[in-house]
N, C-alpha and C positions, 0 to 999 in steps of 0.2 A: 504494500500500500504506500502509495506517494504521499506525502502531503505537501500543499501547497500555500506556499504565503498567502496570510492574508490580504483582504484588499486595503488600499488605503483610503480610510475614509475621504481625503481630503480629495478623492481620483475625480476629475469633472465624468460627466454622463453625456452622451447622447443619444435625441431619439429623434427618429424620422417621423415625420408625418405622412398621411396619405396627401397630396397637395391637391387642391379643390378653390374654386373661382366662386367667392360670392358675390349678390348683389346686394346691395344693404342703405339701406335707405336713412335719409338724416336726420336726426331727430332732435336736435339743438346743437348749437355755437355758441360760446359763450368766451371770453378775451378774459385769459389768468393775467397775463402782465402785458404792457406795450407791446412784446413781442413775442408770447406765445398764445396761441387759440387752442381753444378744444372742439373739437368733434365728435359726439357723444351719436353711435351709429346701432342699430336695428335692424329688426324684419326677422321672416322664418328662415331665413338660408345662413344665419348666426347661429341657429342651433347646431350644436356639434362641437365649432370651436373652440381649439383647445390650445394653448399657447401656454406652457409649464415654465421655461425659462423668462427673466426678466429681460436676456439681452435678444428674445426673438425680433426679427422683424416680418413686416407682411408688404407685398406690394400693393401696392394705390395703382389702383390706372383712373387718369383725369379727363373725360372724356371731352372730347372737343363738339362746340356747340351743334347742334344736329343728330350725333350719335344717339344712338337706339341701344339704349343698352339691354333690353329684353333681348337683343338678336346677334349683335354684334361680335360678342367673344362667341370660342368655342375650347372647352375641354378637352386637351389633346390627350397623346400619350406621352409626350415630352413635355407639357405644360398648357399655358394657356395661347390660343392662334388666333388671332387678327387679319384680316385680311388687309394684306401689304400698306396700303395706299391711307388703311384709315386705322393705326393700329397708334390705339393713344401714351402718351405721354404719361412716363411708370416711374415713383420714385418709393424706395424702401423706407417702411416707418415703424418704430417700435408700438406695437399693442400696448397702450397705458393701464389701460384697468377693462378687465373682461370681467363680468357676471352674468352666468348662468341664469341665475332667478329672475331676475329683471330680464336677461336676454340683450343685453348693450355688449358695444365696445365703443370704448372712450381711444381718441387717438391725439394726443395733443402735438399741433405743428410749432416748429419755431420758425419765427417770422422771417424771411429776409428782402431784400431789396426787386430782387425779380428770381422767376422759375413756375412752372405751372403747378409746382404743391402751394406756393405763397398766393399766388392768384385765385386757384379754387377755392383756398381755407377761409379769403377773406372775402370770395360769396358767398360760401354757403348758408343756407335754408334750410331749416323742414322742409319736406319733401325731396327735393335730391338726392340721384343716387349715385353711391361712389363702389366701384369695382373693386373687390379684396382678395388677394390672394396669399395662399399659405396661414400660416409659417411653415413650409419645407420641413423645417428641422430645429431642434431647439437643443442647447448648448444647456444642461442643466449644471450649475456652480455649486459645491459644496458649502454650507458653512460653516465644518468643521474647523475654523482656523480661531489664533488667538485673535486677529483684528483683523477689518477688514479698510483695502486704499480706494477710493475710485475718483476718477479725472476723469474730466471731461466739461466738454464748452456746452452750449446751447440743446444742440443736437441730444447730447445725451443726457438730457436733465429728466424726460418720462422712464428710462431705463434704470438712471439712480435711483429717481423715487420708487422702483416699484422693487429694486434689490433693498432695499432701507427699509418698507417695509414687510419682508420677508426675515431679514436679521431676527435671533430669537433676542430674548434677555438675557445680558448677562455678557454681551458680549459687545465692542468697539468697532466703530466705524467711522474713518475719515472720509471727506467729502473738499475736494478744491474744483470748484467747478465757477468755469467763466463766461460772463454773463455781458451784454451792454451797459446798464448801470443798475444801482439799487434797487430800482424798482422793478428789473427783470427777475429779483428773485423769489422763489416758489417755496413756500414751506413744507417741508419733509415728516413725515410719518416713521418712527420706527424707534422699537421695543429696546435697539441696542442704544449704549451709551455713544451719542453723536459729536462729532465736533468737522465742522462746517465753515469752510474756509471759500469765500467768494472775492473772483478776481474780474477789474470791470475794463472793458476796452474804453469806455467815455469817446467814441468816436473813432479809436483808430482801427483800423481793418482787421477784420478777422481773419482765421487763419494765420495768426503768429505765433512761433513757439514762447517768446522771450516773458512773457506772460505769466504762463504756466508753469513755466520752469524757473521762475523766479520765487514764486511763492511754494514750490513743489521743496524749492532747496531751503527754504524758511522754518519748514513745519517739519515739528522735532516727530520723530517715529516713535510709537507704541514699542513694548519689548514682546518678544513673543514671534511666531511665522506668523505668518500673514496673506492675502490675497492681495493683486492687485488687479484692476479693473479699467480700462482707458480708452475712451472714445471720444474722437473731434476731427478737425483735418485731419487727412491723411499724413500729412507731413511732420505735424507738429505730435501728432501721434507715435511716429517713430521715433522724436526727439526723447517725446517722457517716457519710451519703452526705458529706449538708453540711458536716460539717467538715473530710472530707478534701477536699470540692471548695476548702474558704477556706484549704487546705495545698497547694494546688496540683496534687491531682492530675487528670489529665487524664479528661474524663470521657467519653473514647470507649473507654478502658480501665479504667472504673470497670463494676461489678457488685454493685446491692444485692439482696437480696430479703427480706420477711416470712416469716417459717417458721412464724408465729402470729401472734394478735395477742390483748392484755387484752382480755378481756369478750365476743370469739368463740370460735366453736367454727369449727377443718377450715378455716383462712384461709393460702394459700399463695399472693403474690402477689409482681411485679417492683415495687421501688421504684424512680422517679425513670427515668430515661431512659439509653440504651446506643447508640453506635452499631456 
């Protein structure tokens, strides 16, 4: 008889989905701060959705004025098919807060200057419908650890709050996440002991690392392993991998990713390596 190591608890999990296209219809807007909206979404083709990680996301497709969305998509066996000519404009969004009972999904946009997520979010109505697809697959994070790090701009401020409140009691969680100014910030929910470091551009252009990594190299670390968690530009993204890899943190429990990146459009990619 072999035996075989245990697992370790701290091991990330994943699980695939079956991927499936809904249509979901909207059922209030309502503006968290200058530059984030919510989108609180419905209907019967919500039932089922299941979304277990907090860093899932799901794509939006934003349909362009005329589209028929009763007819338009079709479920492939590679995914969702558009035909050529009128296949709309798709950007990836984290799932905010899903309930079953009620039967919503909440999807909060952050705002920015142009792109067709910023332009639908800031029509939408009751009534309107927005095309959903997935989550493909969800990345589930342990929270066996002593503390937990998570960075990140704009973009990943529905992902932090919904890891925050998941954290059990009893356990630490930092929070350096960068906003336009004060009043872009959002109050956090969660059971662990918080400490919440906000850093504001006051105008200057997003997508910078110097920011981030200034206030990253300020704030004194917890003792104990740790997770860490990182989503913004792409670029500024690999900068805070790297600095926290030159701070020691372990990088089998390190997690970056791009939520964007300067000078693309609809770029959602992993930074840097995980085991």
């Amino acid at each position: 008889m072999t035996d075989h190591p245990p697992e370790d608890p701290r091991a990330a999990r994943r699980e695939r989905h079956v991927t499936r296209l809904r249509r979901l219809t909207v059922l209030s807007a309502e503006r968290l701060t200058p530059h984030m909206l919510r989108v609180t979404l419905g209907g019967e083709e919500l039932r089922g959705f299941h979304s277990p990680g907090f860093g899932d996301h799901v794509k939006l497709f934003f349909l362009q004025p005329g589209q028929d969305a009763s007819v338009l998509p079709v479920q492939g066996p590679d995914g969702v098919v558009f035909p050529a000519a009128e296949r709309p404009a798709a950007r990836d969004y984290t799932p905010r807060r899903h309930d079953p009972v009620s039967n919503t999904l909440q999807i909060d946009f952050a705002l920015h200057e142009a792109g067709p997520a910023t332009a639908w979010a800031q029509q939408a109505a009751p009534g309107q419908i927005l095309l959903v697809g997935g989550p493909r697959g969800s990345l589930i994070l342990s929270t066996a650890f002593d503390w937990h790090l998570l960075v990140g701009d704009d973009t990943a401020l529905p992902a932090i709050a919904r890891r925050l409140e998941e954290l059990p009691a009893g356990q630490r969680a930092v929070v350096i996440a960068e906003v336009e100014d004060p009043e872009d910030r959002i109050p956090f929910a969660s059971a662990a002991e918080l400490s919440t470091h906000w850093v504001y551009r006051r105008g200057a252009p997003a997508g910078e690392a110097a920011r981030l990594l200034a206030e990253l190299g300020a704030v004194s670390f917890p003792p104990g392993a740790f997770q860490a968690w990182v989503a913004c530009e792409s670029g500024v993204a690999r900068a805070v991998r790297q600095a926290l890899l030159e701070r020691g943190a372990e990088p089998r429990w390190l997690r970056a990713a791009g939520y964007w990146q300067r000078g693309a459009a609809g770029t959602h990619e992993t930074v840097g390596e995980a085991g």
